[in-house]
FILUMBA-725025 format. One record per residue (C-alpha): x, y, z. Coordinates in pm, 1 decimal, decimal comma, always signed. Example, Ala and Ser with C-alpha at 12.3 -4.5 7.8 and 13.67 -1.06 7.14 Angstrom:
<vexlos>
+----------+----------+----------+
:       c1 :       c2 :       c3 :
+----------+----------+----------+
:  +1230,0 :   -450,0 :   +780,0 :
:  +1367,0 :   -106,0 :   +714,0 :
+----------+----------+----------+
</vexlos>
This chain:
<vexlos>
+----------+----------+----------+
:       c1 :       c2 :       c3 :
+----------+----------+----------+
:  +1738,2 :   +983,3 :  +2815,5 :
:  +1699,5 :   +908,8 :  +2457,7 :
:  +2076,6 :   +974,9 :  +2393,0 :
:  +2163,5 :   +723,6 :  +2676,7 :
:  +1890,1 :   +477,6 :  +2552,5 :
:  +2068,9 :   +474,9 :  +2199,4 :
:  +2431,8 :   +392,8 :  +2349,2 :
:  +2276,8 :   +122,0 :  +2535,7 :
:  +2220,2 :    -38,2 :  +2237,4 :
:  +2512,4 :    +50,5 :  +2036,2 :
:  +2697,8 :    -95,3 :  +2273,0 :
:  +2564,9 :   -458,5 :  +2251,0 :
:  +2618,2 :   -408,7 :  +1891,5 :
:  +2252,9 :   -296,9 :  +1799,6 :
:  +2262,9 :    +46,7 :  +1670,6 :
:  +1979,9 :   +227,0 :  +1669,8 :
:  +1802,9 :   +382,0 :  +1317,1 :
:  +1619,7 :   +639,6 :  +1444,5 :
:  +1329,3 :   +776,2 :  +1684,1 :
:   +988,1 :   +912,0 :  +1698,4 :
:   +935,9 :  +1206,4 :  +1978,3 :
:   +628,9 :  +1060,5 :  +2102,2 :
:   +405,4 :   +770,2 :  +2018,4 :
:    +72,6 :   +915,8 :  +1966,5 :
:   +100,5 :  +1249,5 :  +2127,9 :
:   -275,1 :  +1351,8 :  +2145,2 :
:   -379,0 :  +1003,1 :  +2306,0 :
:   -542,8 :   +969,8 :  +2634,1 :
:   -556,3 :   +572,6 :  +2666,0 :
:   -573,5 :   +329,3 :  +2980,1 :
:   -208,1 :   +258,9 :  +2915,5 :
:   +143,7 :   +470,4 :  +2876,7 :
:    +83,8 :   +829,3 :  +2754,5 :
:   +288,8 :  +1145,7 :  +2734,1 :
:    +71,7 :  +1408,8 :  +2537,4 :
:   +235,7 :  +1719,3 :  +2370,4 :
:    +43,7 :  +1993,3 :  +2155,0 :
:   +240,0 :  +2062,2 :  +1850,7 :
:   +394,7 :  +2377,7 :  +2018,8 :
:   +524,2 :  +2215,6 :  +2247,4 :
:   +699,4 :  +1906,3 :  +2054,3 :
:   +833,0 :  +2196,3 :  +1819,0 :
:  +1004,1 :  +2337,8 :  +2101,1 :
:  +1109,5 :  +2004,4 :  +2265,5 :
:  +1263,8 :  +1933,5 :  +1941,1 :
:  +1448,5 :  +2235,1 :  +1872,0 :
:  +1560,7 :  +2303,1 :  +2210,4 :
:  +1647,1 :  +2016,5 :  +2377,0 :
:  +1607,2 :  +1671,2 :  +2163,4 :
:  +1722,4 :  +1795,1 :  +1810,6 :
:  +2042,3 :  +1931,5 :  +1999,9 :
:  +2107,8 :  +1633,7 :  +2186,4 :
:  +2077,2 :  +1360,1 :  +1909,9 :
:  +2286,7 :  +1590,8 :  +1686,6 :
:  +2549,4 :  +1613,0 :  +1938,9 :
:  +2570,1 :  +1216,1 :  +2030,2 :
:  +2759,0 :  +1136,2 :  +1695,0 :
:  +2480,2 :   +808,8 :  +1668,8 :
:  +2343,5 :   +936,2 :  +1301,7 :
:  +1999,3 :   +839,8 :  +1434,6 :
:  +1708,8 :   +982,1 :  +1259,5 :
:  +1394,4 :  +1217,5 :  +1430,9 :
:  +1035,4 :  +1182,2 :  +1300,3 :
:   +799,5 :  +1367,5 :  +1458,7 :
:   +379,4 :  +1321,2 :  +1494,6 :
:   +358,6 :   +931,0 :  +1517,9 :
:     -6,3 :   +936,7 :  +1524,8 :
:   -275,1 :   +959,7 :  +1270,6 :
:   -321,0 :  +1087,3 :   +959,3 :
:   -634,9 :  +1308,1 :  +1068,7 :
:   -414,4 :  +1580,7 :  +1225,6 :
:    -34,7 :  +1473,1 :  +1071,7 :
:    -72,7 :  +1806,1 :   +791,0 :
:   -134,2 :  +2059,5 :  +1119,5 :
:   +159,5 :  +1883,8 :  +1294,4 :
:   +413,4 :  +1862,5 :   +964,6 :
:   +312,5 :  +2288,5 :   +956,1 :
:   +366,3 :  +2365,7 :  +1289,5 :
:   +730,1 :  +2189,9 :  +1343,1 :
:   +854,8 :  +2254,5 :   +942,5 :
:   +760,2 :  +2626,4 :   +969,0 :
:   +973,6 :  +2677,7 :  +1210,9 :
:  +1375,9 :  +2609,0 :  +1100,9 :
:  +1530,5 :  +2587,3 :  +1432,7 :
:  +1312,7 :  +2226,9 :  +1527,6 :
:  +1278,6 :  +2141,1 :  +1108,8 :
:  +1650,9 :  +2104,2 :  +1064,8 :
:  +1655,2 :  +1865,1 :  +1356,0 :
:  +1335,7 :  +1651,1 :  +1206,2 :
:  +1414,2 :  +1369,5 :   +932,1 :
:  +1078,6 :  +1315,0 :   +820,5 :
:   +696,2 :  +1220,0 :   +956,2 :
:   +567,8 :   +930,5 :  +1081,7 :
:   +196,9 :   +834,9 :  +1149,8 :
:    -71,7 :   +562,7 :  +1216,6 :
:   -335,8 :   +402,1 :  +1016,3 :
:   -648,4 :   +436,1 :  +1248,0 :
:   -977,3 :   +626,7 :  +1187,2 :
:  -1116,8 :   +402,7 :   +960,8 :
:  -1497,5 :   +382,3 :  +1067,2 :
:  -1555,3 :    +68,9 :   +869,9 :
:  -1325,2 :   -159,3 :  +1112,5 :
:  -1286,4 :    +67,9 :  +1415,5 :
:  -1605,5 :   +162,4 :  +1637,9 :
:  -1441,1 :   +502,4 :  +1774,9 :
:  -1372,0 :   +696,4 :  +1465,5 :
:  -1592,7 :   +978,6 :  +1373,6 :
:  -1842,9 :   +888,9 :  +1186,7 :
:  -1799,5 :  +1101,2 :   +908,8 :
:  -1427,4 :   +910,7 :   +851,5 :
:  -1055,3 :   +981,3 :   +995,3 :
:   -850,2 :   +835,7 :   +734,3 :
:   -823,2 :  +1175,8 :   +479,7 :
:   -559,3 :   +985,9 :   +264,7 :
:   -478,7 :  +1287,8 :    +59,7 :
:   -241,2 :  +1431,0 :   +412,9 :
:    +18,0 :  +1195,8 :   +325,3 :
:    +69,4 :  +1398,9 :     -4,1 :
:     -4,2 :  +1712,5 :   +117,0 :
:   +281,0 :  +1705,7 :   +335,0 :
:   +510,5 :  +1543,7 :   +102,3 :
:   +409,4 :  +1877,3 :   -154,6 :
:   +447,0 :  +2151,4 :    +90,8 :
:   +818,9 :  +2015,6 :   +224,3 :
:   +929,8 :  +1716,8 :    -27,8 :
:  +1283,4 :  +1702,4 :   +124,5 :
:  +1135,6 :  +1577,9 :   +436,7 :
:  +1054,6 :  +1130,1 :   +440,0 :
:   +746,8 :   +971,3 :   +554,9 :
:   +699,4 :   +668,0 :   +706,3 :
:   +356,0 :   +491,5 :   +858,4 :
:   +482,6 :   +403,2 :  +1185,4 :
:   +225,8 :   +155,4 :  +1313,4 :
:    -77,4 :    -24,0 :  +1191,9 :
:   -285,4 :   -297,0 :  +1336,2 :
:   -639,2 :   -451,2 :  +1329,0 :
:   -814,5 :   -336,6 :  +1681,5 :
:  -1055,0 :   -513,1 :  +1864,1 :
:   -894,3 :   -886,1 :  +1885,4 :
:   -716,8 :  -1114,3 :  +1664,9 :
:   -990,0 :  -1167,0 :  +1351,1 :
:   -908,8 :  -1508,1 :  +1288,0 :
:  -1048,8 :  -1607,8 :   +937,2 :
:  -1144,7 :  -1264,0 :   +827,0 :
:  -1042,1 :  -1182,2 :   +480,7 :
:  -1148,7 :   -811,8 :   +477,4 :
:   -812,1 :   -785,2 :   +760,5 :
:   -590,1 :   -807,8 :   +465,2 :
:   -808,7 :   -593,0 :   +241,1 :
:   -768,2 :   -337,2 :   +466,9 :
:   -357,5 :   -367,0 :   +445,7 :
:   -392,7 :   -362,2 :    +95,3 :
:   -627,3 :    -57,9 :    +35,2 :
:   -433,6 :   +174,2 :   +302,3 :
:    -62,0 :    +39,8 :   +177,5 :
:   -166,4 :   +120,6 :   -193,9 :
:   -324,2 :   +468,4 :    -96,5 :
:     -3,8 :   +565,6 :   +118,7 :
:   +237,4 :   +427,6 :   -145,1 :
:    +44,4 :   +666,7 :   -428,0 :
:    +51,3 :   +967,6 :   -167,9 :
:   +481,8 :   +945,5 :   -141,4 :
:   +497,9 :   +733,4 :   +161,1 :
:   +844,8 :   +552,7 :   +212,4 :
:   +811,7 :   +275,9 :   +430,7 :
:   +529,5 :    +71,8 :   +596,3 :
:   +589,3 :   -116,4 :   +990,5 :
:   +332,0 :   -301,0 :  +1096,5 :
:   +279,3 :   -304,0 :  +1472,1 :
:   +296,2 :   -667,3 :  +1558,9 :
:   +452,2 :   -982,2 :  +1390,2 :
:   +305,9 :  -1230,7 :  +1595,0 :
:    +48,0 :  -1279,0 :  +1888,9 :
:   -107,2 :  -1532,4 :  +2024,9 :
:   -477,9 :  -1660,5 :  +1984,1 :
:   -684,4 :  -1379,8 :  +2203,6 :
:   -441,3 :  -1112,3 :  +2020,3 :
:   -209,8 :  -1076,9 :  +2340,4 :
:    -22,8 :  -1060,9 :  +2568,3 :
:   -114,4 :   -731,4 :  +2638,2 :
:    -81,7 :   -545,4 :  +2987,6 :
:   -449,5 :   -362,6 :  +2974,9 :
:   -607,0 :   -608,0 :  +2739,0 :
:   -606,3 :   -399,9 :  +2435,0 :
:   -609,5 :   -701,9 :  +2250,0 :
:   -562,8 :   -657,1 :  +1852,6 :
:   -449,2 :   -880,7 :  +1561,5 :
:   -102,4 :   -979,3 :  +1414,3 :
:    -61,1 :  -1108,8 :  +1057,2 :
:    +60,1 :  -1433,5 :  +1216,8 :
:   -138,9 :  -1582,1 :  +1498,1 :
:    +29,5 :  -1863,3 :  +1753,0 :
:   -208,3 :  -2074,5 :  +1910,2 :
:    -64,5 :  -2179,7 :  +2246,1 :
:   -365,7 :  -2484,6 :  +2330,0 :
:   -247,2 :  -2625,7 :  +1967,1 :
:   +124,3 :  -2546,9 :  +1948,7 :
:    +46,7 :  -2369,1 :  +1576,5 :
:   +140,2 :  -2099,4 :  +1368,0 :
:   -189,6 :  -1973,7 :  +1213,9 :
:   -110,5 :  -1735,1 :   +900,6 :
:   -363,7 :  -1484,3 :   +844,1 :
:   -492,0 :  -1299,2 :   +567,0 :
:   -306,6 :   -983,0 :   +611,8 :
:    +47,3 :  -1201,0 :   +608,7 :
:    -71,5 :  -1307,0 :   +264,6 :
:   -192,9 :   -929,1 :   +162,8 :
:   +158,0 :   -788,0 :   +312,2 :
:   +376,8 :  -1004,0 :    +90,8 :
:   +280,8 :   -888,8 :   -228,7 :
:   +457,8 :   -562,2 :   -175,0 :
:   +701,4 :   -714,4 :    +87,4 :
:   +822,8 :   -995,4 :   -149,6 :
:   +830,5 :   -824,3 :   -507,6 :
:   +911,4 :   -453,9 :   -436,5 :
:  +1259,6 :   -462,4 :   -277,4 :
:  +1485,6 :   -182,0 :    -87,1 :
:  +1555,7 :   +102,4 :   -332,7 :
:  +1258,4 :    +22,6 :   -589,0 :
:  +1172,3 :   +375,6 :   -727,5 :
:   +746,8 :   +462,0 :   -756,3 :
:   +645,6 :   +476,0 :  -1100,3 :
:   +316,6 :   +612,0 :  -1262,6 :
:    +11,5 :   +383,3 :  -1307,1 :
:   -371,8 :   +487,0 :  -1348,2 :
:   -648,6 :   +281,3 :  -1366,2 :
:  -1011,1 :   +383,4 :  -1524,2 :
:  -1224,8 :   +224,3 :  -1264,3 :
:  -1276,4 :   +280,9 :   -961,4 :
:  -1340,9 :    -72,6 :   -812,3 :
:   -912,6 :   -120,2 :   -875,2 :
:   -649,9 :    +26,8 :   -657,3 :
:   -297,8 :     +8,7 :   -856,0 :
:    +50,5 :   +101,7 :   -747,4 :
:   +364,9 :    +23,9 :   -922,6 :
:   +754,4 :    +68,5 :   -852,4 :
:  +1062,5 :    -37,9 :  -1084,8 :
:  +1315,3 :   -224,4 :   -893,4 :
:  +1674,5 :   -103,7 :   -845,8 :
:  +1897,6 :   -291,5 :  -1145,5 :
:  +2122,0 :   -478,2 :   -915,9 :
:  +1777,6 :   -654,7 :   -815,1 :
:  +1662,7 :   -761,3 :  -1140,9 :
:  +1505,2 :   -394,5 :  -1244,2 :
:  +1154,1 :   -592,9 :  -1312,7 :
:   +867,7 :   -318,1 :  -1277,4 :
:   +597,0 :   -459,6 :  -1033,3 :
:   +247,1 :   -354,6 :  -1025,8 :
:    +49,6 :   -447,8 :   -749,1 :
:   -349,3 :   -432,5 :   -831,5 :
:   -628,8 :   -467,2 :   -557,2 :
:   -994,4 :   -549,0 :   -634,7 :
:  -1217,8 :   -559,5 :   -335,7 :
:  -1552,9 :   -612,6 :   -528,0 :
:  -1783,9 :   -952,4 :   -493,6 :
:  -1685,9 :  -1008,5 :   -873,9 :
:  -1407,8 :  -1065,6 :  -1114,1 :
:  -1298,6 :   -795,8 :  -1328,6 :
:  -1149,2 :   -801,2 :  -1657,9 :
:   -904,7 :   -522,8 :  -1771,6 :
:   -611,3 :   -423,3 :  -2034,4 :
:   -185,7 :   -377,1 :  -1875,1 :
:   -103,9 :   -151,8 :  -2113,8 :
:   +252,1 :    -60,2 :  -2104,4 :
:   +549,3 :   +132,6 :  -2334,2 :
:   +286,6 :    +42,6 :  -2675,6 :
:   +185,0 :   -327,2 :  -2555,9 :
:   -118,8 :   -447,2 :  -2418,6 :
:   -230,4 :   -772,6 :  -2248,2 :
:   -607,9 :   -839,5 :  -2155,2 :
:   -609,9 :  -1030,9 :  -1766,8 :
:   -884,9 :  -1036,0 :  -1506,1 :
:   -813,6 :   -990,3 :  -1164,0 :
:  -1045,8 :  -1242,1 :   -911,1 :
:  -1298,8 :  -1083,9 :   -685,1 :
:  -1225,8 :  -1031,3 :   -331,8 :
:   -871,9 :  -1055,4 :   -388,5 :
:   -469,1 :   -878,9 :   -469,2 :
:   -251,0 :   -997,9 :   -778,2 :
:    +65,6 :   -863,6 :   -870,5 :
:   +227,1 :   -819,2 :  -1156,1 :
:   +608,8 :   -839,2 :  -1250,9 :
:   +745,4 :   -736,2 :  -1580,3 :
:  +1111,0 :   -823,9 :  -1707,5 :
:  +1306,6 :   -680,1 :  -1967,0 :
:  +1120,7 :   -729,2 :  -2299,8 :
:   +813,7 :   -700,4 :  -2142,4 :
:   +737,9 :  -1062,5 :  -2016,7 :
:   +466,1 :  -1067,0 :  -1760,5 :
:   +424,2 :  -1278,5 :  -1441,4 :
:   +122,1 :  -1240,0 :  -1221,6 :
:   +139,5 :  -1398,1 :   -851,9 :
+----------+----------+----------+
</vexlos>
């Protein structure tokens, strides 16, 4: 089935990249599920899937998991431990969700557990993650700024913990944050409004571009600290052919500005970053600095 999906499109001239096993394997929803245990998407993936896609000549890349992070460490051990399924398996993907502070079904004591995006990187480093979907639940949040906060704070965490690639779920919706076949209605960083024929840009559109727009394709993760807390920093150098400008990407989510030193290679510059709100920061050869 997959093999024969993937020729389908390669032959109206859209070749496929690659595939996830299953979307979210250990969800029992009102709409489309297919559950495995991690046994038993090992085994589907080194007896019969892995074999398959290697034999259909397509180069198209297997990530397994494709749920979240909670449980993505127990499912990276169970399929890499075994070589038979690992040398099928490109890399990981997972999901965003468990966050109690925007979703009401997490458990309370928190889902996110950041620091399972690195520990799989550590334990098998040859192996690529990607997050593989990511939306706000619950409708479309028209208007609320904390949406693109949340992009922010979970794309900087994931980028500092070796992750490779970010897809969101939806580009655009319309105004209820459909359509949607079982009304799980959720939001889309751009919002069409059917009664008013208009394209309705939301804050997590805005929050999205400032790694979207200034790190490009083939931008290599650099070092950066910061010595408070209330900043989340990431940083990559661009490949040469693109310019090679180092970008630095800094988050404040506090009710207040904050003031605080770029120091880089033996220069310093004192800025302050606005409350509520994401700047970045490009620097050229000679050190020149532009903040956006």
């Amino acid at each position: 089935y997959f093999v024969h999906f993937a020729e389908a499109f390669h032959s109206e001239g859209l070749p496929l990249w690659g595939f996830t096993v299953q979307n979210e394997p250990r969800a029992a929803t009102p709409w489309e599920n297919c559950l495995y245990t991690a046994e038993e998407e090992r085994d589907f993936v080194r007896d019969h899937l892995g074999p398959a896609l290697a034999a259909s000549g397509l180069d198209l890349k297997l990530l397994i998991w494709d749920h979240n992070r909670d449980s993505m460490f127990l499912r990276a051990h169970t399929i890499y431990s075994d070589p038979e399924a690992a040398k099928y398996v490109w890399g990981t993907g997972y999901h965003w969700y468990g966050d109690t502070r925007y979703e009401f079904w997490p458990a309370r004591e928190g889902m996110l557990v950041f620091d399972n995006v690195r520990k799989v990187h550590e334990l098998w480093p040859e192996k690529h993650i990607i997050m593989t979907e990511s939306c706000q639940e619950s409708g479309p949040r028209i208007g609320d700024w904390k949406l693109g906060e949340r992009y922010a704070e979970a794309i900087i965490q994931d980028l500092e913990n070796w992750l490779e690639a970010w897809i969101d779920w939806n580009l655009i919706l319309d105004e209820t944050g459909g359509p949607n076949h079982v009304q799980n209605l959720v939001s889309a960083p751009i919002i069409y409004d059917t009664a008013r024929d208009k394209l309705v840009f939301l804050s997590s559109f805005y929050y999205i571009g400032h790694f979207s727009r200034y790190i490009v394709p083939g931008a290599q993760r650099i070092a950066v600290a910061t010595n408070r807390d209330a900043l989340k920093a990431t940083a990559f150098r661009n490949p040469a052919e693109s310019g090679g400008a180092l970008v630095l990407v800094v988050l404040n989510q506090e009710d207040y500005n904050i003031k605080f030193w770029l120091k880089l290679d033996g220069q310093s510059a004192e800025t302050e970053i606005p409350a509520r709100s994401i700047t970045t920061y490009r620097f050229h050869h000679g050190v020149n600095v532009h903040a956006m």
